[in-house]
C-alpha positions in Angstrom: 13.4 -43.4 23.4 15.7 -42.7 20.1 18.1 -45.5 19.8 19.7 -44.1 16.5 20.4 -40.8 14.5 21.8 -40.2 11.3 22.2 -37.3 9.1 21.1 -37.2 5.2 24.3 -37.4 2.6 22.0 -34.9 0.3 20.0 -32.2 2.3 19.5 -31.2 6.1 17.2 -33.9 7.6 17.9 -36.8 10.5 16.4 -39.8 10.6 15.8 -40.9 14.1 15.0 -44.7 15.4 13.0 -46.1 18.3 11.3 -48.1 20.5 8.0 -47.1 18.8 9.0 -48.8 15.6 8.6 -46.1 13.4 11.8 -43.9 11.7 11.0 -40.2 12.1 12.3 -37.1 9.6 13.5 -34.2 11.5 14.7 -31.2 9.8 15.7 -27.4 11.1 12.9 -24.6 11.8 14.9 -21.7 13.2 16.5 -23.1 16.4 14.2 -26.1 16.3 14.7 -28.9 14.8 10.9 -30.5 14.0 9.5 -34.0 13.2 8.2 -32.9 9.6 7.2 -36.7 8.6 7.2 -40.4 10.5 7.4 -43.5 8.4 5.8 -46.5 10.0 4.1 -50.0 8.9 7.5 -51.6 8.1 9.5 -53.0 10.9 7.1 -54.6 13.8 9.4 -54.5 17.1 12.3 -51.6 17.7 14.6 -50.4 15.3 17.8 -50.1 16.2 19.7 -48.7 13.6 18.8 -46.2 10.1 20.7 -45.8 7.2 20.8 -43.7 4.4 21.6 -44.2 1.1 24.3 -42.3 -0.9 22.1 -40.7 -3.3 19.9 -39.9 0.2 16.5 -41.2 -1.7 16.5 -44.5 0.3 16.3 -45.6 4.1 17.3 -49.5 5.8 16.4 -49.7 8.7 17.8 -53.0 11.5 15.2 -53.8 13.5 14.4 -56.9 16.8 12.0 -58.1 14.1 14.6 -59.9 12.1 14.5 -57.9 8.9 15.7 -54.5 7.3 13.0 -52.7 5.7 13.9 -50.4 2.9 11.8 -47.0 2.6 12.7 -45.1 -0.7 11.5 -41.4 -2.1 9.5 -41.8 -4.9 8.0 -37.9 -6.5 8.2 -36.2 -3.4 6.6 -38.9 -1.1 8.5 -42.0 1.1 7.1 -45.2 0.2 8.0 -48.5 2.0 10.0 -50.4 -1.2 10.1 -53.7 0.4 11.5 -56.1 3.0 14.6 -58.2 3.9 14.0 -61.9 5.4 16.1 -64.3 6.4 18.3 -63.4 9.3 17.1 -65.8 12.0 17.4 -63.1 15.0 17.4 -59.5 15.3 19.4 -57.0 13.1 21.8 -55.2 14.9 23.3 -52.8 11.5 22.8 -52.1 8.4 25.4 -50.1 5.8 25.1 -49.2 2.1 28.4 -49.5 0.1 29.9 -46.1 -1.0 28.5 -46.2 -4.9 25.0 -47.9 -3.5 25.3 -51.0 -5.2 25.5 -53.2 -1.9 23.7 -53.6 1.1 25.0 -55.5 4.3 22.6 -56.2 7.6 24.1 -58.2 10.2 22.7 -60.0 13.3 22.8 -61.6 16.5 22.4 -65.2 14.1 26.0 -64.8 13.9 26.0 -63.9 10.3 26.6 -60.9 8.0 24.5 -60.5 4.8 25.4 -59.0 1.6 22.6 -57.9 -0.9 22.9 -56.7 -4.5 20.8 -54.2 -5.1 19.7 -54.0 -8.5 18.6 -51.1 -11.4 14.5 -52.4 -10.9 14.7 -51.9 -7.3 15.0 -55.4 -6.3 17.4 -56.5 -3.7 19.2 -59.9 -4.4 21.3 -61.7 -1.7 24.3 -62.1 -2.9 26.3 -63.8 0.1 25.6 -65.1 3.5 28.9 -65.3 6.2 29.2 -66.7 8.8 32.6 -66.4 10.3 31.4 -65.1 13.7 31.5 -67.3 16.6 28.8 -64.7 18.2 26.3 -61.6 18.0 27.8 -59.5 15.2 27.3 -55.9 16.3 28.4 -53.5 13.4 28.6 -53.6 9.6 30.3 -51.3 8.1 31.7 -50.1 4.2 35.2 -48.8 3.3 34.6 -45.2 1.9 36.3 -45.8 -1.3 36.6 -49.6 -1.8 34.5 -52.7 -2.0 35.6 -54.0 1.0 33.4 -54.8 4.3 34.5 -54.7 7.9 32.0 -55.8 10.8 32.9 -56.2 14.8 31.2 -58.5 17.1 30.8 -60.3 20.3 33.3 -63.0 19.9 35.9 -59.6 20.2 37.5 -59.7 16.8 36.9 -57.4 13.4 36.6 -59.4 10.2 37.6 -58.1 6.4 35.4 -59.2 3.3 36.3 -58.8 0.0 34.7 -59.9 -3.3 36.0 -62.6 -5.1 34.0 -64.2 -8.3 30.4 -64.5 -7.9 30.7 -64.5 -3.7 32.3 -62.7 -0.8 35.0 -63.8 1.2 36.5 -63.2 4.9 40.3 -62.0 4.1 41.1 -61.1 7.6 40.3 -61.6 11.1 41.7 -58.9 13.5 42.3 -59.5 17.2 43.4 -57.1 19.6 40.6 -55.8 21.8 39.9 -58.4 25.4 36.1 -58.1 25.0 33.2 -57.4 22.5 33.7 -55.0 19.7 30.5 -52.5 19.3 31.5 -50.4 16.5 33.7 -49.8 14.0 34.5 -45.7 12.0 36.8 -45.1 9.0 38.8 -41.8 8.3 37.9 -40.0 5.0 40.6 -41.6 3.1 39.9 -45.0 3.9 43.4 -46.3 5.0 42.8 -46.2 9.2 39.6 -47.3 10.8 39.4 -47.1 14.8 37.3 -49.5 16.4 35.6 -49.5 20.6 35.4 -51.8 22.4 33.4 -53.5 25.9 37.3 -53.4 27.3 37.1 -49.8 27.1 39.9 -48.9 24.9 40.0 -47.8 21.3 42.1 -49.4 18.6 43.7 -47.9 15.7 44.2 -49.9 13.0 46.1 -48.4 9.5 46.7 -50.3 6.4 50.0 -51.8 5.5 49.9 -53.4 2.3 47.1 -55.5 1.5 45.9 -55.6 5.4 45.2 -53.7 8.3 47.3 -53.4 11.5 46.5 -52.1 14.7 49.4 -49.0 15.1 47.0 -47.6 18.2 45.4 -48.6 21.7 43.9 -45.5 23.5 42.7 -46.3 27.5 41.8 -44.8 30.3 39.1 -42.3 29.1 36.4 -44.0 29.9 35.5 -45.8 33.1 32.8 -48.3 31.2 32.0 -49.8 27.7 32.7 -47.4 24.8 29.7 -48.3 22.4 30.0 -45.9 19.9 32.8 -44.2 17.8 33.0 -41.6 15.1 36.0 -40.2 13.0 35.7 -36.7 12.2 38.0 -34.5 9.7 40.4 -33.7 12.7 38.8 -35.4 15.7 38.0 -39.3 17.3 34.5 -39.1 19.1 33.0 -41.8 21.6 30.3 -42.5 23.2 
């Protein structure tokens, strides 16, 4: 079955994830939409998550193998660029920052990964956290900024920011009783809400140099909320 859908930044094509451990390229034929292309021979067990790149030329894919393959366009045709190692367990996200110059896979090792990713098409680790006390579930970029948020397990959110050569935790938000699944800024960048195994939402807006949580929405849904979205007017879950 699809574990994971996401829509091209540049044209009018999914990618879909799977069991089968291949990422498939849908695109619309009338009312239809139609698997025009699979791309397989990279990950070896399920993927779990896809994402695109902001220029839409390159896929990562998070996979129970323990690596994020990296599929890019190259004159028309998607080639398989090459392959992340050295998460210890599986991959649970992956997210490219806004301007494409970072990559971040996290894990159920406990750690979030940050990779440079450089003009020749290499990829170049640039930081490896480990802040979580457990499974880290979601990576995710701020839309404007160089800043990195990722929920897990262990029920809190944690902020990264850059500093010299390395990456730093700045923040660690609490607030939710059980494990955070995922994470979903607003356009601007200055609220995020994040869902939670408690089955409440939390809305956190910046205040200065930090975020606080100004939000907690309950009693919409009777079991774990695993997904979350933030629209141009609307909150979506899942």
């Amino acid at each position: 079955y699809q574990r994971r859908v996401r829509g091209s930044p540049i044209s009018k094509t999914l990618a879909s994830t799977g069991q089968d451990k291949t990422v498939r390229l849908w695109r619309q034929e009338g009312e239809k939409w139609v698997n025009f292309l699979t791309l397989e021979g990279g990950n070896t067990r399920t993927i779990r998550q896809v994402a695109w790149s902001p220029c839409g030329r390159k896929l990562a894919t998070a996979s129970f193998d323990s690596t994020t393959c990296i599929w890019e366009m190259k004159d028309d045709q998607w080639e398989l660029e090459t392959t992340l190692e050295g998460h210890e367990n599986e991959v649970k996200s992956v997210a490219w920052s806004r301007d494409g110059d970072y990559l971040a896979s996290c894990s159920r090792d406990k750690s979030v990964w940050i990779w440079d990713v450089m003009d020749d098409g290499e990829y170049e680790c640039a930081s490896v956290l480990q802040v979580h006390n457990q499974d880290v579930k979601k990576v995710l970029w701020h839309p404007t900024e160089p800043i990195l948020l990722s929920a897990s397990y262990d029920d809190t959110i944690r902020v990264y920011k850059e500093y010299g050569d390395d990456w730093e935790c700045t923040d660690t938000l609490t607030g939710h009783s059980s494990s955070v699944w995922s994470i979903a800024f607003n356009k601007s960048g200055d609220k995020f809400v994040t869902c939670s195994d408690d089955r409440t939402l939390r809305v956190w807006c910046k205040d200065e140099d930090r975020y606080i949580c100004k939000s907690s929405i309950c009693g919409f849904h009777p079991r774990t909320i695993y997904d979350v979205s933030w629209g141009s007017r609307y909150v979506a879950t899942a």
